[in-house]
C-alpha positions, 0 to 999 in steps of 0.5 A: 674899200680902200679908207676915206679922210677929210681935210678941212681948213678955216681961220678962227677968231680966237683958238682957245674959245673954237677949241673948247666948242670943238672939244665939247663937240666930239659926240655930234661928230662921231654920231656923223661918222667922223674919228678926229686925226689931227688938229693942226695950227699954222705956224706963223698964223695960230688962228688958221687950223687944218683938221684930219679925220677918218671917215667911216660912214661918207654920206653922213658926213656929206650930212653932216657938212651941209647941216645947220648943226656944223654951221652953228658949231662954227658960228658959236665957235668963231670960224671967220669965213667958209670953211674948205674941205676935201675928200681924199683916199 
């Protein structure tokens, strides 16, 4: 089976405070199945990030994106909006 990633993009309020909850995170988003790649930060809006990870389990990550956990992740975090995502291979 050929590698799946995921692609995920939103716009935070502040980058410093969502990067500390992200950071603080990691454990939750391994046990879902995710290796985080790249964090990246657009270059004329330092507030709109893009994510990379690996994928390693792709059910647990469907899981994972419609949990309440995510959801108060970005809320906690200051994700402004919905966040898009993608499965890519």
């Amino acid at each position: 089976m050929s590698k799946v990633y995921l692609f995920m993009k939103f716009d935070v309020a502040d980058f410093a405070k969502w990067k500390a909850v992200y950071d603080d995170h990691i454990p939750i988003r391994q046990q879902f199945g995710l290796k985080d790649l790249y964090v990246l930060r657009n270059i004329e809006n330092q507030n709109s990030v893009t994510l990379f990870f690996e994928v390693e389990d792709l059910e647990k990550v469907k899981l994972f994106l419609a949990s309440d956990e995510l959801r108060n992740k970005e809320k906690e975090s200051g994700v402004m909006g919905k966040s898009t995502f993608e499965f890519l291979k």
